[in-house]
TIKE-762441 format. One record per atom (N, C-alpha, C): residue in one letter; x, z, y. Coordinates in steps of 0.2 Angstrom, whole numbers. Example, Ala and Ser with C-alpha at 12.3 -4.5 7.8 and 13.67 -1.06 7.14 Angstrom:
2
a:66:39:-28
a:62:39:-22
a:66:39:-16
s:64:35:-11
s:68:36:-5
s:64:39:0
***
This chain:
325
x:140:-199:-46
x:145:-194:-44
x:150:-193:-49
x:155:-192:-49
x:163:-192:-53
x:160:-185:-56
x:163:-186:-62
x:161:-180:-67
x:165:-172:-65
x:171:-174:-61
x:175:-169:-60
x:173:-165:-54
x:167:-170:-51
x:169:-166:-42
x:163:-159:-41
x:166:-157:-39
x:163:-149:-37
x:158:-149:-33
x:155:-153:-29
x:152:-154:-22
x:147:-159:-26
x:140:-159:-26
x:136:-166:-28
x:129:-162:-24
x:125:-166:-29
x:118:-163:-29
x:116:-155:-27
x:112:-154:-20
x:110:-147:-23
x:116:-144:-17
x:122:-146:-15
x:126:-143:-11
x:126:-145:-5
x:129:-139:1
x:127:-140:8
x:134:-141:10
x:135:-146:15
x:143:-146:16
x:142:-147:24
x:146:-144:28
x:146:-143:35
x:153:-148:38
x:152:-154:40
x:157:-158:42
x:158:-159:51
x:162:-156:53
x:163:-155:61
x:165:-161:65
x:164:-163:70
x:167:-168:73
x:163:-175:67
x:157:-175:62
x:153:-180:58
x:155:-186:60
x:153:-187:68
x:154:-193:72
x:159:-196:73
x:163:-194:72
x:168:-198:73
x:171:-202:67
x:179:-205:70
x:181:-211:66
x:181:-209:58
x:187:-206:56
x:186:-203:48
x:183:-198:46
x:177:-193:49
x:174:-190:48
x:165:-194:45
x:165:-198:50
x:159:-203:48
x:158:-205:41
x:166:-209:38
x:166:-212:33
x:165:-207:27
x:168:-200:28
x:167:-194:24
x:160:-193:21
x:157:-190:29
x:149:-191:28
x:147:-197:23
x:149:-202:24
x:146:-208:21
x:144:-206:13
x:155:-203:11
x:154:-203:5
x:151:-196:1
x:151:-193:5
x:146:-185:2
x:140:-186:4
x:136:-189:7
x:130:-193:7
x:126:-198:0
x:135:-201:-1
x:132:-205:-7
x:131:-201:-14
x:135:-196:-15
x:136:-189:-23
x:129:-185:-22
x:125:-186:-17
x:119:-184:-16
x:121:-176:-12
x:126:-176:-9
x:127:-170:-6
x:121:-169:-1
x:120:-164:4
x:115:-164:11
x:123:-160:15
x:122:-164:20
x:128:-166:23
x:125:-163:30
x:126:-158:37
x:126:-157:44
x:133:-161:45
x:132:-166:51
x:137:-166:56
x:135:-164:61
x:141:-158:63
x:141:-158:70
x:147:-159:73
x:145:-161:81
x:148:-165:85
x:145:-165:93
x:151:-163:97
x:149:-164:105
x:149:-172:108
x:153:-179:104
x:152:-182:105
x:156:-184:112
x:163:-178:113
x:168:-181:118
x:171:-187:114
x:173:-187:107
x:174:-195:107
x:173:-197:99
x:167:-194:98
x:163:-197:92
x:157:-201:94
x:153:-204:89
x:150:-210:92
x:142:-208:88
x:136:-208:90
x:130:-207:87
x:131:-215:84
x:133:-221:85
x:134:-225:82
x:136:-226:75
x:141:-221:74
x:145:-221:68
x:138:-219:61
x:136:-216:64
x:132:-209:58
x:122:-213:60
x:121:-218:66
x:113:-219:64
x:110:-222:61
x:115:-227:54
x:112:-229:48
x:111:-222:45
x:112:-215:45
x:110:-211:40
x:104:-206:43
x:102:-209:50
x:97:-203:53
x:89:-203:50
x:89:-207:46
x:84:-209:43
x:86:-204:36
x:89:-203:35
x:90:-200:28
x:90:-193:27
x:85:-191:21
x:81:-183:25
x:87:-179:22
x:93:-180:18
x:97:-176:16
x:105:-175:23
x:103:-178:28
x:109:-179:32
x:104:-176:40
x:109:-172:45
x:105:-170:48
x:113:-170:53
x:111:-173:58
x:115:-171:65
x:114:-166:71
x:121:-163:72
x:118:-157:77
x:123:-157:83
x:120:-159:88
x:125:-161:96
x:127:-152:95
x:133:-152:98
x:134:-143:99
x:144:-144:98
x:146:-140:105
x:154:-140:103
x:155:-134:101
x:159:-135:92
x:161:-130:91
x:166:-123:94
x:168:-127:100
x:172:-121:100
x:168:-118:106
x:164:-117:107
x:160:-113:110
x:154:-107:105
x:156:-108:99
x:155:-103:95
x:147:-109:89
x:147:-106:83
x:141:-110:80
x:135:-112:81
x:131:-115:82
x:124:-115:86
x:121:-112:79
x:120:-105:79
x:116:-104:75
x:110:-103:75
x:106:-105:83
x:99:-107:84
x:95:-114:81
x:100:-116:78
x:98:-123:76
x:96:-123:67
x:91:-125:65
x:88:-123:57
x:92:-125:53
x:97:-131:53
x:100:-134:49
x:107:-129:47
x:107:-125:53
x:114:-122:52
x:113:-115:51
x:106:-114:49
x:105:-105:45
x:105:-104:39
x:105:-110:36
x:106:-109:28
x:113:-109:26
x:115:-106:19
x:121:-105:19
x:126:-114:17
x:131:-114:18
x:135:-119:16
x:138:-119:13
x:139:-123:7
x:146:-121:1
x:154:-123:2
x:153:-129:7
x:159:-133:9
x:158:-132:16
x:163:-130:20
x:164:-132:27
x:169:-137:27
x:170:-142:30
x:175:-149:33
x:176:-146:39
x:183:-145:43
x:185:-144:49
x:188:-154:50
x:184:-156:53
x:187:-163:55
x:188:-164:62
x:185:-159:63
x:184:-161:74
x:192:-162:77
x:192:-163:81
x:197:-165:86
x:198:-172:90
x:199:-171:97
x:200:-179:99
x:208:-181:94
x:210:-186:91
x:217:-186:89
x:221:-193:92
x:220:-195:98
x:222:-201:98
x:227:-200:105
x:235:-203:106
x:238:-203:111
x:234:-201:119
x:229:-208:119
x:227:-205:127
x:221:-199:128
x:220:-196:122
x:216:-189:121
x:221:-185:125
x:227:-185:121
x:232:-179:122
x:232:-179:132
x:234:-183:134
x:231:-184:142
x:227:-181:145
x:221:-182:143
x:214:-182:144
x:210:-177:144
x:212:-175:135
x:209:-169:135
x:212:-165:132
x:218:-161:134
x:222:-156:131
x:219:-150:132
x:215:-147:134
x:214:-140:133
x:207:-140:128
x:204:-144:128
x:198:-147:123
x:201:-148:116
x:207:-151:115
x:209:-151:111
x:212:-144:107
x:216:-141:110
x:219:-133:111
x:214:-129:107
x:207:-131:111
x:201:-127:109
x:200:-127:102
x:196:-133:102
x:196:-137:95
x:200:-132:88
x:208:-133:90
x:211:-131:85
x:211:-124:86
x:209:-121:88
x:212:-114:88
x:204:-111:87
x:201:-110:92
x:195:-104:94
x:190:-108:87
x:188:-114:88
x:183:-115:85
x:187:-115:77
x:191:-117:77
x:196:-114:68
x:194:-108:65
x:194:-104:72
x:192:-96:70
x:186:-95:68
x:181:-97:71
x:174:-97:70
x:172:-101:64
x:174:-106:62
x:172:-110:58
x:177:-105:51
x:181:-102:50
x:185:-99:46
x:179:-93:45
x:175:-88:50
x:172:-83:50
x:167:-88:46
x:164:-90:48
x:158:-93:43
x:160:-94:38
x:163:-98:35
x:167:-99:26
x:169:-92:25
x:170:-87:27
x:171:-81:24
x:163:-80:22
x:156:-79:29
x:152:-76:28
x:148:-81:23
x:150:-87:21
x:143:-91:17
x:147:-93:10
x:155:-89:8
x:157:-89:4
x:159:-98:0
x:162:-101:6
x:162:-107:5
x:169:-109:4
x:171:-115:2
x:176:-118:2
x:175:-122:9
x:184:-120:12
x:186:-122:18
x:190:-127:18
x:190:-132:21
x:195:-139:19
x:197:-141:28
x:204:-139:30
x:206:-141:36
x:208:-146:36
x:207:-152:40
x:209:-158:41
x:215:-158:45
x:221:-156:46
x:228:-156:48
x:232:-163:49
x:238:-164:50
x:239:-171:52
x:250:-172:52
x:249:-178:50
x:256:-181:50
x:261:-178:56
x:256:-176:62
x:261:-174:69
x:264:-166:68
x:259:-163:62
x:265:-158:61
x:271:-156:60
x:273:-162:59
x:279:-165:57
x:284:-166:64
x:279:-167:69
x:283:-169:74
x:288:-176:74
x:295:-177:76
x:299:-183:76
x:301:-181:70
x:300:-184:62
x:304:-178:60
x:312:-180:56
x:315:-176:55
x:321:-178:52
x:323:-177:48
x:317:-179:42
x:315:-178:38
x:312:-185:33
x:314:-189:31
x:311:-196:27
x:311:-198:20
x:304:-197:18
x:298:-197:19
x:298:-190:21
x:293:-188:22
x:292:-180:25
x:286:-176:19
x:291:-173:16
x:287:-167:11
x:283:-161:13
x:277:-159:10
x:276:-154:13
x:280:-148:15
x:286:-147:11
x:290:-141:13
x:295:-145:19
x:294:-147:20
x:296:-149:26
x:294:-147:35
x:298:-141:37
x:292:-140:42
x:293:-141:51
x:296:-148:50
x:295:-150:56
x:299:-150:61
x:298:-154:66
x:302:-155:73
x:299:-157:78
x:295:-153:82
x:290:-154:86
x:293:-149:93
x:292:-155:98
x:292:-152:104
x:287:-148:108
x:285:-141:107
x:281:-135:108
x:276:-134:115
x:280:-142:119
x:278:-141:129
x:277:-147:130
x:279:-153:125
x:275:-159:126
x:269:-161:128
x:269:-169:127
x:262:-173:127
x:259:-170:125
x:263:-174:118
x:260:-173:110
x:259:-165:108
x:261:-160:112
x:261:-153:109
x:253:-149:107
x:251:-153:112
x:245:-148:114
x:238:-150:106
x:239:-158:103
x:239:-159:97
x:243:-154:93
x:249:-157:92
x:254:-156:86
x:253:-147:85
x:253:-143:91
x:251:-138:89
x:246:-133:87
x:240:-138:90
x:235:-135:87
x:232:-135:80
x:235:-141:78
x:236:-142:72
x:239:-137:66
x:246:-135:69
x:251:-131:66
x:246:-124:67
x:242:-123:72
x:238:-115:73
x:232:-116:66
x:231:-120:66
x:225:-120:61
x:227:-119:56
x:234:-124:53
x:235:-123:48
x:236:-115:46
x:241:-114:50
x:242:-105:50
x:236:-100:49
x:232:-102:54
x:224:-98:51
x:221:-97:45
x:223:-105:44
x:220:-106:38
x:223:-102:31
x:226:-102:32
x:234:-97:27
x:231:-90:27
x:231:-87:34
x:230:-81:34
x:224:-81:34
x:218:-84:34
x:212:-82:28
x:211:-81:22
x:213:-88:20
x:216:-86:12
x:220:-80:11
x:224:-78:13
x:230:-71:10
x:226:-68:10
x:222:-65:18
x:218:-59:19
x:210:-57:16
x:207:-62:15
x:200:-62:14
x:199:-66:9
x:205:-70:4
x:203:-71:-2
x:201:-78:-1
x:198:-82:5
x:193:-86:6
x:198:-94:3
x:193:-97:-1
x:196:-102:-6
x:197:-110:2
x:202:-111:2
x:206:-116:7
x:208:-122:5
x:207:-129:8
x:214:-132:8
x:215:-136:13
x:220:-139:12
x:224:-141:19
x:226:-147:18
x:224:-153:21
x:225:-157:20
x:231:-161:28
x:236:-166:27
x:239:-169:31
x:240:-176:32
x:234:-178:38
x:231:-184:36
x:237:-189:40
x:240:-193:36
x:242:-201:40
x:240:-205:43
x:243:-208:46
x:240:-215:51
x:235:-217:47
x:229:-217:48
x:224:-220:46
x:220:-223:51
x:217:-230:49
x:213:-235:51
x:208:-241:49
x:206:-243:52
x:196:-244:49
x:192:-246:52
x:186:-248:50
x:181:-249:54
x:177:-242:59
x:173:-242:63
x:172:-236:67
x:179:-234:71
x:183:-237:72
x:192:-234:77
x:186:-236:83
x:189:-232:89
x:187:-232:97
x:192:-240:98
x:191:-243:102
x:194:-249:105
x:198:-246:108
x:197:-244:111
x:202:-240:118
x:206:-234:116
x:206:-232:111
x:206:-224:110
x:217:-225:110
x:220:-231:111
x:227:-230:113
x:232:-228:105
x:228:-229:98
x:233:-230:95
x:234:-237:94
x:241:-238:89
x:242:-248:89
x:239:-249:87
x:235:-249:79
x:230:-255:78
x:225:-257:81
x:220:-251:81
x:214:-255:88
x:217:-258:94
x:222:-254:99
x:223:-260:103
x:227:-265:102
x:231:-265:95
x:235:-273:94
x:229:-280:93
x:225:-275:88
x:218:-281:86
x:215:-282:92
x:211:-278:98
x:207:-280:103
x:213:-286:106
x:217:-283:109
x:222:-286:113
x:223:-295:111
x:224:-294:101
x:225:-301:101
x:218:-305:98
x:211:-305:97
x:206:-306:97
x:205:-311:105
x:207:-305:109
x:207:-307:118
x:210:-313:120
x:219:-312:117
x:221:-318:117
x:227:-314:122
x:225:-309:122
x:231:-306:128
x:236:-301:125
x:244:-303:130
x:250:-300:127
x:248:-294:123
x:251:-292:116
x:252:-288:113
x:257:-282:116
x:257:-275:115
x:259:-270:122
x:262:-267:116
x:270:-267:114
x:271:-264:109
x:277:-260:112
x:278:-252:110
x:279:-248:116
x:287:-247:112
x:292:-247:119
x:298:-247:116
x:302:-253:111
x:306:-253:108
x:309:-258:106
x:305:-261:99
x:300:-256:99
x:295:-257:91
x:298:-258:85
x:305:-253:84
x:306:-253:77
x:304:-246:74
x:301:-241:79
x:298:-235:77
x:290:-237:70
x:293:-233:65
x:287:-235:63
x:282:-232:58
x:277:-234:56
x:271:-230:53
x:270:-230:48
x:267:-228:41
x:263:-230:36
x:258:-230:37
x:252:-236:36
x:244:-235:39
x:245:-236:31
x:237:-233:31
x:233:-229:26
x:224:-233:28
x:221:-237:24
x:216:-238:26
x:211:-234:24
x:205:-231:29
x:202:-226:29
x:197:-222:22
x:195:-230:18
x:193:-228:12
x:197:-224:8
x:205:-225:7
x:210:-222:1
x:209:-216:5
x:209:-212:12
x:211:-206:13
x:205:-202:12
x:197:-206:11
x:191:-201:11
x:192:-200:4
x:194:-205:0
x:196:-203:-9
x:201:-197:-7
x:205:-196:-4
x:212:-191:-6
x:208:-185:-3
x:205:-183:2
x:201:-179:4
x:197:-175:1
x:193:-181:-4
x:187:-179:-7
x:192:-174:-15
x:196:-181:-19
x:200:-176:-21
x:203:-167:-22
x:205:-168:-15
x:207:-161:-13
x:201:-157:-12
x:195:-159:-8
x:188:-154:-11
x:188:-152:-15
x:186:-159:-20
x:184:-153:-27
x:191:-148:-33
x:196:-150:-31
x:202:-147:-34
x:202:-139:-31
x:204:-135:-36
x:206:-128:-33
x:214:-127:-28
x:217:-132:-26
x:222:-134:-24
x:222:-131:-16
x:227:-127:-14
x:228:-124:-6
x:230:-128:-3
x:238:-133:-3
x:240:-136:1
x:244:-132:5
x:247:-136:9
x:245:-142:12
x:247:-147:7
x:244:-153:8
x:246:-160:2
x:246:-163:9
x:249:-170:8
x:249:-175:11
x:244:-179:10
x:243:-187:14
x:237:-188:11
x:238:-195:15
x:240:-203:13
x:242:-208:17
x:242:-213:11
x:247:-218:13
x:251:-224:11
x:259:-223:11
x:262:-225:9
x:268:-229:7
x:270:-234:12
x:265:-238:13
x:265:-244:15
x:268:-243:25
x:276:-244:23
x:279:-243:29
x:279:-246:33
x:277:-249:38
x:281:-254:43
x:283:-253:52
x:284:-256:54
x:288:-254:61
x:282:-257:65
x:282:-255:73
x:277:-258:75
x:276:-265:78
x:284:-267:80
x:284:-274:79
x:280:-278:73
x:282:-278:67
x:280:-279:61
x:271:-279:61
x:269:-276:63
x:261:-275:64
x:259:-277:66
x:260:-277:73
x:259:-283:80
x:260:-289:76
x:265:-292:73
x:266:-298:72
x:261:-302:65
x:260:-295:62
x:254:-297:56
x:248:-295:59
x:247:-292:63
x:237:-295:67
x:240:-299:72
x:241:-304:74
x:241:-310:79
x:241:-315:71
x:246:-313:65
x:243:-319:61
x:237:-319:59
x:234:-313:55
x:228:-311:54
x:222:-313:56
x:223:-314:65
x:219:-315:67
x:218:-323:70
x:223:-324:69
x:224:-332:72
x:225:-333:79
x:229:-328:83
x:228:-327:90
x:236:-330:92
x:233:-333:99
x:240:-336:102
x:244:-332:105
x:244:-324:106
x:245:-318:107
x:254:-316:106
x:256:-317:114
x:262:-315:112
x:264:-307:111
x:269:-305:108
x:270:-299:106
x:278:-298:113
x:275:-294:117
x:278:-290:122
x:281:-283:121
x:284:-279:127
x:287:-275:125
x:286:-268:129
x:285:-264:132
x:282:-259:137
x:285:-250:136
x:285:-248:141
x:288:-240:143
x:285:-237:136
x:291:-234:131
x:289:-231:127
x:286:-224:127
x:280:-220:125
x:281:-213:126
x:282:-208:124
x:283:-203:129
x:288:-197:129
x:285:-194:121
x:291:-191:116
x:290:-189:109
x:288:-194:105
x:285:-200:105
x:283:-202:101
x:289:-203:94
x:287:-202:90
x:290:-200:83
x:294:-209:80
x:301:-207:77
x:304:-215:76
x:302:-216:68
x:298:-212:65
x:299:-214:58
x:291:-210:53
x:290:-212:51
x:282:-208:49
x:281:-211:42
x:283:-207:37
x:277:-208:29
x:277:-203:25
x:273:-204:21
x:271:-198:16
x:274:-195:12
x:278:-190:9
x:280:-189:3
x:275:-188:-4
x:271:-192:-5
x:264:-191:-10
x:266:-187:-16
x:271:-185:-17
x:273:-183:-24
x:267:-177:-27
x:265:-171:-21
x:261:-167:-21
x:253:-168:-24
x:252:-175:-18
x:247:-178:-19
x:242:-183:-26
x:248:-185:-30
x:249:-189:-36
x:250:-184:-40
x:256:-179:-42
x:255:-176:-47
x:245:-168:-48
x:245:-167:-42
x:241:-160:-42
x:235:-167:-42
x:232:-171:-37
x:226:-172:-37
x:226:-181:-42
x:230:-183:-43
x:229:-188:-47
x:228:-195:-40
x:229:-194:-34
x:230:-200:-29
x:234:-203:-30
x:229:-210:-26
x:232:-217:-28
x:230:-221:-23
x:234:-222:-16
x:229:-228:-13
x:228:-234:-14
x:224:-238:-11
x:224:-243:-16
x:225:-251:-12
x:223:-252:-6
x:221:-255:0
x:229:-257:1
x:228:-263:1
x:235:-267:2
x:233:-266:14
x:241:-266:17
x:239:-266:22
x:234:-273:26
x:236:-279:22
x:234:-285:23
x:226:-284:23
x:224:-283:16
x:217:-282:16
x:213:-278:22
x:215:-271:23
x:214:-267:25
x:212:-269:33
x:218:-274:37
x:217:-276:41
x:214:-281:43
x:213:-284:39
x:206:-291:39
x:199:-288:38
x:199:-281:34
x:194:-278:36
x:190:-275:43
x:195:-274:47
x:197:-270:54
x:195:-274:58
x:201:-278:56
x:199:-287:62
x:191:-287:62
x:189:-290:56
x:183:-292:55
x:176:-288:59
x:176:-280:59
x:174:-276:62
x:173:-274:70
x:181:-276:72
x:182:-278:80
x:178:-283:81
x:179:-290:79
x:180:-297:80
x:170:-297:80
x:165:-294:74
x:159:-296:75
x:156:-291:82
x:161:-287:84
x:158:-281:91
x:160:-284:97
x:165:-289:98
x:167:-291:103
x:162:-299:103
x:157:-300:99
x:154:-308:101
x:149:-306:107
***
């Protein structure tokens, strides 16, 4: 364990949504600092996959249960006190916002509240996991945390983006009012191993797509564009912002800018596919421009990512490429 981090051996940390994409990886790494780690998770689109190399392990405990229908506190794992809570739940992927917009709504709001009431009552450190769409389209480049956005309030994307901006808010007014030690973190395009195939951002569906062998579906003229962040750099920056006494919000990504054209055309080479790159109905709000301002991030917690986009994605391929044999 890193000499500096506040969370090791001996500490109970409560990670929401465990099962899912970037929460899994989290678990992975406070698993390995010797923390004892509950995920909970209802599994609308987390996976008991992600988390069953660790069910054997007597310091990691999974608990089926949707938080925003209040904390299963009939269950053992959850009546001992916890020093860190991780608010990580949320569906967060385009066909989510569809699918399950009042699930989401929930998520950020009701269950923020509860999970906020507990970190007061177990005197723990709070860590909300927040996201780049706060930002909305923004007209803002790169986008700094005082930066405070341009989001469509009735949108697709709103039912997200705002639930996001309620948490963050909550999260504010518990720290002002009750003291309670917070931080906030604003997570970037990030991708990895464990992404849903289907879950409707570009990398999983550019890689399935060109593994397949089939047109690449790149939405509107594709010079909208992204910084990915491979999943490791962002569990480092997360972990950072834990153990630091830092409120935030910080940002939390890459640099590493490109357009979505540009992506498409590095996984069809990546992967070696004969996969043409097509063009298709862009969607409504989707944002033209997305990266970090890390300034926040580099000077208070000492981040650095490190994961070239190349590597990162031959990582990912590789991932897809042994699940689809």
């Amino acid at each position: 364990m890193n000499a500096d981090a506040r969370f090791g051996p001996g500490h109970r940390i409560l990670v929401t949504g465990g099962a899912g994409f970037v929460p899994s990886h989290l678990v992975d790494a406070l698993i390995s600092r010797g923390c004892t780690v509950v995920a909970l998770d209802n599994f609308i689109t987390g996976s008991k996959e992600n988390v069953a190399h660790l069910l054997d392990e007597p310091r990691f405990t999974l608990v089926e249960a949707d938080i925003s229908d209040g904390l299963p506190t009939h269950h053992p794992a959850m009546a001992e006190r916890f020093d860190a809570i991780l608010h990580m739940a949320s569906p967060a992927s385009p066909t989510d916002f569809e699918k399950l917009p009042v699930e989401i709504l929930r998520v950020g709001s009701v269950a923020t509240l509860h999970l906020l009431d507990r970190a007061v009552a177990d005197s723990a450190r709070f860590l909300m996991a927040s996201t780049s769409e706060a930002y909305g389209d923004p007209k803002e480049h790169p986008q700094p945390e005082s930066y405070w956005g341009n989001v469509n309030p009735i949108g697709i994307r709103s039912v997200y983006d705002e639930a996001k901006r309620f948490s963050e808010a909550a999260t504010m007014a518990y720290h002002r009012s009750h003291g309670l030690d917070t931080a906030i973190v604003r997570i970037f395009n990030t991708y990895g191993p464990r992404m849903r195939p289907d879950d409707g951002r570009a990398i999983p569906t550019f890689i399935s797509q060109a593994l397949r062998g089939e047109p690449i579906t790149v939405h509107g003229t594709g010079n909208q564009t992204r910084s990915i962040c491979y999943v490791s750099d962002l569990v480092h920056g997360i972990l950072l912002l834990l153990d630091s006494r830092e409120t935030g919000p910080i940002n939390c990504g890459t640099e590493h800018e490109m357009s979505m054209r540009q992506l498409a055309e590095t996984i069809v080479s990546l992967t070696g596919s004969s996969s043409e790159v097509t063009y298709i109905t862009r969607s409504a709000d989707d944002p033209e421009m997305r990266r970090p301002d890390l300034t926040l991030a580099r000077e208070l917690l000492g981040y650095e990512p490190t994961v070239t986009p190349e590597d990162g994605l031959r990582r990912t391929i590789e991932y897809f490429r042994e699940r689809m044999v």
